[in-house]
C-alpha positions as CSV (number, residue, x, y, z in Angstrom):
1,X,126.7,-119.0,97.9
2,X,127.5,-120.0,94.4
3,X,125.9,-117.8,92.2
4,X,123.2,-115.4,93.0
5,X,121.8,-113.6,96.2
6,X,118.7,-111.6,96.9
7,X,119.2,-108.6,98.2
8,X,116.8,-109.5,101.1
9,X,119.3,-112.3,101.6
10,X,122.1,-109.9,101.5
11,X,120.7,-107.8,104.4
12,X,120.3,-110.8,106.4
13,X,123.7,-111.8,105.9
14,X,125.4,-108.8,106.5
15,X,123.1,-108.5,110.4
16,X,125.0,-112.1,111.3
17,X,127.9,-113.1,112.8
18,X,129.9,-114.2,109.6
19,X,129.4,-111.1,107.2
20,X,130.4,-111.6,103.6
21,X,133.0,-109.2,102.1
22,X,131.3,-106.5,99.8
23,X,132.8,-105.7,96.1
24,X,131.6,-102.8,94.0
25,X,132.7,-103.5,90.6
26,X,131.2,-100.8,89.0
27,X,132.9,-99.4,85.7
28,X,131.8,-97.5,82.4
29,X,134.1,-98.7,79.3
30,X,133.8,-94.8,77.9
31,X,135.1,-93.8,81.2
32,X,137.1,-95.6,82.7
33,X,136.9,-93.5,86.3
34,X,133.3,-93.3,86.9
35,X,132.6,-96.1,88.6
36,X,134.9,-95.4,91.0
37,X,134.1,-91.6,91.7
38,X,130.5,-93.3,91.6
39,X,131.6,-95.7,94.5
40,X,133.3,-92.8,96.6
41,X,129.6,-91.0,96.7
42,X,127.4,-94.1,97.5
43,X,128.4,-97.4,98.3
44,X,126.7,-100.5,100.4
45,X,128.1,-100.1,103.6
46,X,131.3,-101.6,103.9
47,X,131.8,-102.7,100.3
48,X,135.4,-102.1,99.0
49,X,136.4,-101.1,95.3
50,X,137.3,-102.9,92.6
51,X,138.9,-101.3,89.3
52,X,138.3,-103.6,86.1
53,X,141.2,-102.3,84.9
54,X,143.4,-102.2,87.9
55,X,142.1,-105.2,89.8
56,X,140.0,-107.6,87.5
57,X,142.4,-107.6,84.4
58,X,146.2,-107.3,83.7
59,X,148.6,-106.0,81.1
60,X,146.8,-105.9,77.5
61,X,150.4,-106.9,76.2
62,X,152.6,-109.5,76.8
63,X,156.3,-109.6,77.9
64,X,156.8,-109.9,73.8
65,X,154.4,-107.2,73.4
66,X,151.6,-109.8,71.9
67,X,148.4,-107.9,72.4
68,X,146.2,-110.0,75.0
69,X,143.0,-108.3,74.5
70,X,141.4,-105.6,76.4
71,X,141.0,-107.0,79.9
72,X,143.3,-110.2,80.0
73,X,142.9,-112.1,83.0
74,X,145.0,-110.6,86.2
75,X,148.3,-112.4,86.9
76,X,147.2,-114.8,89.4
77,X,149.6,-113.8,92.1
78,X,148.8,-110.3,91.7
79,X,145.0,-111.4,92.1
80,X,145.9,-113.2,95.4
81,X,147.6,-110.4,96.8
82,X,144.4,-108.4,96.2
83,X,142.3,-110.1,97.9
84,X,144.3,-110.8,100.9
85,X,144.8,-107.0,101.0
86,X,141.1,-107.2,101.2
87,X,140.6,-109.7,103.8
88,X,139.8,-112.4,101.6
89,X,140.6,-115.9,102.2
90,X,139.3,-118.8,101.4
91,X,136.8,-119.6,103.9
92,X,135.2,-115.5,103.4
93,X,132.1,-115.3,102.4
94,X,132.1,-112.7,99.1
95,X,129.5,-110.9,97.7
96,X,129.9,-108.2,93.8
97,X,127.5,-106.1,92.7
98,X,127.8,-103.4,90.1
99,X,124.4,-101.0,89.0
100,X,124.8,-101.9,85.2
101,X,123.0,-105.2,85.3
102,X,125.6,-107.3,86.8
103,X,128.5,-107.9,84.4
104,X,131.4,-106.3,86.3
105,X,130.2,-107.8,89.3
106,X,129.9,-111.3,87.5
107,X,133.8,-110.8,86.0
108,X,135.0,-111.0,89.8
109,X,132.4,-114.0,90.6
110,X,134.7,-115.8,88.0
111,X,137.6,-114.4,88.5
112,X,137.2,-116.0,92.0
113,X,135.6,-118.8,91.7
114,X,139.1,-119.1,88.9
115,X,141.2,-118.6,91.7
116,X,139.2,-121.6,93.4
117,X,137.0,-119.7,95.8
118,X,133.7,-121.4,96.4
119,X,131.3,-119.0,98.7
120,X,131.0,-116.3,96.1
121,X,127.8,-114.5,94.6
122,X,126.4,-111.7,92.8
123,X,124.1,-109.4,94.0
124,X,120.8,-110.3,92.2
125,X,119.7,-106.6,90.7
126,X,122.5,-105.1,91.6
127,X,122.3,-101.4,93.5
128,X,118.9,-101.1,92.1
129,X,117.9,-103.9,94.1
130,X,119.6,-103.1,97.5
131,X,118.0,-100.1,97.4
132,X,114.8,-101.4,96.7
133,X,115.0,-104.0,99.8
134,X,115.5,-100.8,102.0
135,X,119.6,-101.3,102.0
136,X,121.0,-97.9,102.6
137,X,124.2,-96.5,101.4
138,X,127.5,-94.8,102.8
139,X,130.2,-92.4,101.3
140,X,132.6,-93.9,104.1
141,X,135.4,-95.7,102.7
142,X,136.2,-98.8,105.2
143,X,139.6,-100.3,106.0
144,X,139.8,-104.1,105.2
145,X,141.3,-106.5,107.6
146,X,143.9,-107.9,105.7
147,X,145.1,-111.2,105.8
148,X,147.7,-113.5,103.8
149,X,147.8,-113.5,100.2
150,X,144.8,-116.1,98.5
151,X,146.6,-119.4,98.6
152,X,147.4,-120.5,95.0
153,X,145.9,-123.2,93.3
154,X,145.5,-125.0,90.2
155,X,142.8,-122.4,88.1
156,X,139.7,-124.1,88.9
157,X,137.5,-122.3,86.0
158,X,138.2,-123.8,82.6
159,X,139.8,-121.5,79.5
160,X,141.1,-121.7,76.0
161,X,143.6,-119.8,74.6
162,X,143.3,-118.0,70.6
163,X,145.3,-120.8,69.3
164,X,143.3,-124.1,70.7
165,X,140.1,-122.2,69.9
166,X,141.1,-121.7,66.4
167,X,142.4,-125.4,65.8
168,X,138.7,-126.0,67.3
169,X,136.7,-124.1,65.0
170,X,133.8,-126.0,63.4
171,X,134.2,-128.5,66.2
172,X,133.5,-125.7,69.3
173,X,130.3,-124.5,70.6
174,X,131.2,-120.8,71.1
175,X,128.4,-117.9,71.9
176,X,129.3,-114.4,72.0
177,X,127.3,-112.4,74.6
178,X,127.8,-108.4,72.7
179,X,124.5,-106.8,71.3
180,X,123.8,-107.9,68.4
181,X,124.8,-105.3,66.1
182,X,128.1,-106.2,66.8
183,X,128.0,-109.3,67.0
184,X,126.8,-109.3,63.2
185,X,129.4,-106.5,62.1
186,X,127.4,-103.1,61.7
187,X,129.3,-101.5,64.3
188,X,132.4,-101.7,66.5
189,X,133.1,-98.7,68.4
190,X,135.7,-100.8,70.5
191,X,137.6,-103.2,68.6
192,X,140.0,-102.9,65.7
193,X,137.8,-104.3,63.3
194,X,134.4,-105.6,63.0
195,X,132.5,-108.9,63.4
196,X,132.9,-112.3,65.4
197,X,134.5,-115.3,65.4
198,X,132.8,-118.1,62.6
199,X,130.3,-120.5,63.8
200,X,129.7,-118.5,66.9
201,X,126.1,-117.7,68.0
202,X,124.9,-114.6,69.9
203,X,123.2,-114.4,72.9
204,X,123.8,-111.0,74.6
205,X,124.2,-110.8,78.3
206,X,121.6,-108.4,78.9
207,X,119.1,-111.1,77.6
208,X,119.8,-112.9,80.7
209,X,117.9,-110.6,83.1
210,X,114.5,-109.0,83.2
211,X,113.0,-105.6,83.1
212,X,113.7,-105.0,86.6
213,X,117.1,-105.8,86.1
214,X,117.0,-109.4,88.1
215,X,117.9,-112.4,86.5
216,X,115.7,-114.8,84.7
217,X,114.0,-117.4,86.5
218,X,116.1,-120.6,86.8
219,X,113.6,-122.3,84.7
220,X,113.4,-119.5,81.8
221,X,117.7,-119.3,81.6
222,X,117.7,-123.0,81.7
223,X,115.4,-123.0,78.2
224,X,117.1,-120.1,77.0
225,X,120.7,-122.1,77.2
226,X,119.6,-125.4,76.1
227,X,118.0,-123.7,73.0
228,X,121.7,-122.0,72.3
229,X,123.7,-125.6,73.1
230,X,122.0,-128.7,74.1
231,X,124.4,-131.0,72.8
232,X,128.0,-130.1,74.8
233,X,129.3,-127.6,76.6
234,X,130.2,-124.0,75.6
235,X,133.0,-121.6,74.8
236,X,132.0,-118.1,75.8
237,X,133.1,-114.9,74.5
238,X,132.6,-111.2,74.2
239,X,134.4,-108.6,73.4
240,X,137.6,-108.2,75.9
241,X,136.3,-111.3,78.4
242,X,134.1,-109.6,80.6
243,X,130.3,-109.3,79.5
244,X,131.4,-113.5,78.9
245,X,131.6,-113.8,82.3
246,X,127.5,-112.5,82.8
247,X,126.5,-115.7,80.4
248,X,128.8,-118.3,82.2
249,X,127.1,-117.0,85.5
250,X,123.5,-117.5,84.1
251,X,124.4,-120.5,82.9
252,X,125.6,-121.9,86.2
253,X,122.6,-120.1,87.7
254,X,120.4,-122.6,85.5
255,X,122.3,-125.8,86.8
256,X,123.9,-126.2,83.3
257,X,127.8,-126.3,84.1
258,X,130.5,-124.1,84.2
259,X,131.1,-123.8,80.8
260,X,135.1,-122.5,79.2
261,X,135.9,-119.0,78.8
262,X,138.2,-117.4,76.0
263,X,139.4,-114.8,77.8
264,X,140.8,-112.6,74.8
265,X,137.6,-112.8,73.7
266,X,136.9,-111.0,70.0
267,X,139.4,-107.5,70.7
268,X,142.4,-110.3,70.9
269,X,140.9,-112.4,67.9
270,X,140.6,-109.7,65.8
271,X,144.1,-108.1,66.3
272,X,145.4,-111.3,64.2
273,X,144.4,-110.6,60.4
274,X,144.9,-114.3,59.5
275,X,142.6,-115.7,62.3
276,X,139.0,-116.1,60.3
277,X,136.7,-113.6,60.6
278,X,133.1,-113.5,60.0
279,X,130.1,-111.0,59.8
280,X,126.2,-111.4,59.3
């Protein structure tokens, strides 16, 4: 697996000798808790929790106290240690899902496939999907097998740090997947201040799937990207690194790289008055 699987899929998978390891990143921004009381009512059998927060980001401040962003990647050692805890090594099969379209569940696809892990995929549609194939669900919380912590490797996903990213500007393809109305500056009811980084273009995640909820066709992505950036590869952003992490899937979905995350993403950007800013 390196992207995407069909929930059809899924079910097969899960009847075979060599189940994949289920993780329900579900979360709410404005509530930090839901998604967990959410997964403690109705789950995919087997699937274990994790907390964007807790497990799929680290400290928003540096040992200076340098704001990071909102969701700065996890230290990488804590990371390991998580998915150890969780049976996760690197020859286990892992499958996230979320039920808000995917981009919870697409933050720990990267977030693994960053820690080097190779047979990793979301779940195409998400709950909505599952139950839709005929997948049932439990309330039963399961205990993981655990095994060593995730051996550590060189990061295998590519990223760029605030400072690189500004002595790149003009240069840098960079696409910012918020709505729209953010992206251009009418609203912000996260961040410090409105806008988005100059010379960025928007393509919101949520443009990435259709009305069920599924992602685009390979075909349909693949047009959609190559309009955005034909000519070199592509910084992505958000707002705090996460939604990001939904357009770097669909473009890896679409055959068209891996493409470089900033993981501060626009909440880190914008906590620095003298980095540019931009609106419109």
């Amino acid at each position: 697996m390196k992207t995407l699987i069909a929930a059809a899929e899924l079910l097969e998978q899960l009847a075979g000798t060599h189940a994949p390891v289920l993780l329900d990143c579900g979360f709410e921004l404005s509530n930090p808790q839901a998604g967990q009381r959410a997964w403690a009512e109705a789950h995919l059998p087997g699937a274990h929790y994790m907390h964007l927060d807790d497990d799929l980001a680290g400290p928003k401040h540096d040992a200076a106290g340098v704001f990071r962003g909102r969701h700065p990647l996890p230290d990488r050692r804590a990371l390991a240690v998580r998915l150890g805890a969780l049976g996760i090594g690197p020859a286990t099969p892992v499958v996230a899902y979320d039920a808000q379209g995917g981009p919870y569940a697409a933050r720990a696809w990267w977030l693994l496939k960053w820690m080097g892990h190779e047979d990793v995929a979301v779940l195409d549609g998400g709950v909505a999907a599952w139950r839709a194939a005929g997948g049932t669900m439990s309330a039963e919380a399961v205990r993981a097998a655990a095994v060593d912590p995730y051996p550590l490797r060189a990061p295998a996903m590519p990223t760029i740090d605030a400072d690189a990213l500004r002595a790149g500007l003009g240069r840098l393809r960079l696409v910012d997947a918020r709505s729209g109305e953010r992206f251009r500056g009418e609203v912000e009811p996260l961040d410090r201040v409105a806008g988005h980084i100059p010379g960025a273009r928007d393509r919101c995640f949520k443009d990435n799937l259709d009305a069920d909820g599924r992602f685009k066709r390979v075909a349909e992505l693949r047009a959609d990207w190559k309009a955005l950036a034909s000519d070199g590869p592509i910084v992505h952003y958000c707002g705090s690194g996460v939604t990001a992490c939904h357009n770097l899937l669909a473009a890896a979905h679409a055959g068209l790289g891996e493409g470089t995350l900033y993981p501060g993403s626009w909440s880190e950007w914008c906590a620095d008055p003298t980095r540019p800013q931009a609106k419109g």
